[in-house]
C-alpha positions as CSV (number, residue, x, y, z in Angstrom):
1,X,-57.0,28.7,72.9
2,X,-56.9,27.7,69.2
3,X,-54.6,30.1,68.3
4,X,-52.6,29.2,70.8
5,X,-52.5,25.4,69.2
6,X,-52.1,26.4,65.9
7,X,-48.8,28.6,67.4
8,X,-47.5,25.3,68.7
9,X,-47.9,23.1,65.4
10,X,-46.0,26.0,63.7
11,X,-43.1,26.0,66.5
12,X,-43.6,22.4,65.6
13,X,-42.3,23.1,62.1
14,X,-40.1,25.4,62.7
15,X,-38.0,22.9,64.5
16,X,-38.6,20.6,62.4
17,X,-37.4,22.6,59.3
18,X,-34.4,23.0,61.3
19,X,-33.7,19.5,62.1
20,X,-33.9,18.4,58.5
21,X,-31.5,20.9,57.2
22,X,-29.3,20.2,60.0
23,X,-26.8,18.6,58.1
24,X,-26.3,21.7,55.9
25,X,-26.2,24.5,58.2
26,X,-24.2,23.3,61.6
27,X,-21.7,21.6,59.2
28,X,-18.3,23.1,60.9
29,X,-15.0,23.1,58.7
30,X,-14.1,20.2,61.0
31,X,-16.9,18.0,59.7
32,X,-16.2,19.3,55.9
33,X,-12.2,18.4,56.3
34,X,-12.8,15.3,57.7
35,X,-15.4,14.4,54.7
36,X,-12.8,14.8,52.4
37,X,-10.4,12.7,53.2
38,X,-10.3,9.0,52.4
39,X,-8.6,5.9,53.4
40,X,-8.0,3.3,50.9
41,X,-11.0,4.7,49.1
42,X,-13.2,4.8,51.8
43,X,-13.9,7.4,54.7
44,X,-15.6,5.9,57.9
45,X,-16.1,9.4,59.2
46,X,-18.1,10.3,56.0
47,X,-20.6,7.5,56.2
48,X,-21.0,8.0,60.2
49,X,-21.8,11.3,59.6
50,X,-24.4,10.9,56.6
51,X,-26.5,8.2,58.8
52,X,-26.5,10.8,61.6
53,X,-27.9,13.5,59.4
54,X,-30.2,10.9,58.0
55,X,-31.9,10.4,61.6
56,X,-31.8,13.6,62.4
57,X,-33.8,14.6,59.0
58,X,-36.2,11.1,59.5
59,X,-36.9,12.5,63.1
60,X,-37.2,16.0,61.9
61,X,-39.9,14.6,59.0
62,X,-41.7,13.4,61.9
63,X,-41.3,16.6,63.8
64,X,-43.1,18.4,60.7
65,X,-45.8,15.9,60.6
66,X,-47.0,16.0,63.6
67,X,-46.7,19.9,63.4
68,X,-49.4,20.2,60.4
69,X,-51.4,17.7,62.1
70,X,-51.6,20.0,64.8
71,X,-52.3,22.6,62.6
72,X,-55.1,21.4,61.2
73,X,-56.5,20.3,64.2
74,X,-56.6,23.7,65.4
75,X,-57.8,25.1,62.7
76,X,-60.6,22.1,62.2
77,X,-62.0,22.6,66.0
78,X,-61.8,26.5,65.7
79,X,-64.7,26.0,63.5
């Protein structure tokens, strides 16, 4: 049973790690093209898209957190 807990805090983390570096590795040519451009100095798209990856990385954070907690609980009550 405690291995089974400390499994799930590390598929905890492994999600996590993914969310946070979301923004780097499901970036399509799409997204890059449209970051490029600007309009009068400033790109809408751009901004909209760093505050997404923000969230996603803030909820990811989370994610991680609670994975080592979980972690360490199993390990703490395998004891």
């Amino acid at each position: 049973m405690v291995n089974r807990v400390i499994i799930i805090g590390l598929i905890f983390n492994l999600v996590a790690s993914l969310l946070m570096a979301y923004g780097r590795i499901f970036r399509s040519k799409e997204t890059i093209k449209n970051e490029s451009k600007t309009k009068g100095g400033h790109n809408p798209f751009e901004e909209k898209h760093r505050l997404k990856e923000t969230r996603i990385a803030q909820v990811g954070t989370i994610v991680m957190v609670i994975g080592f907690a979980i972690q360490i609980a199993g390990n703490v009550f395998s004891q």
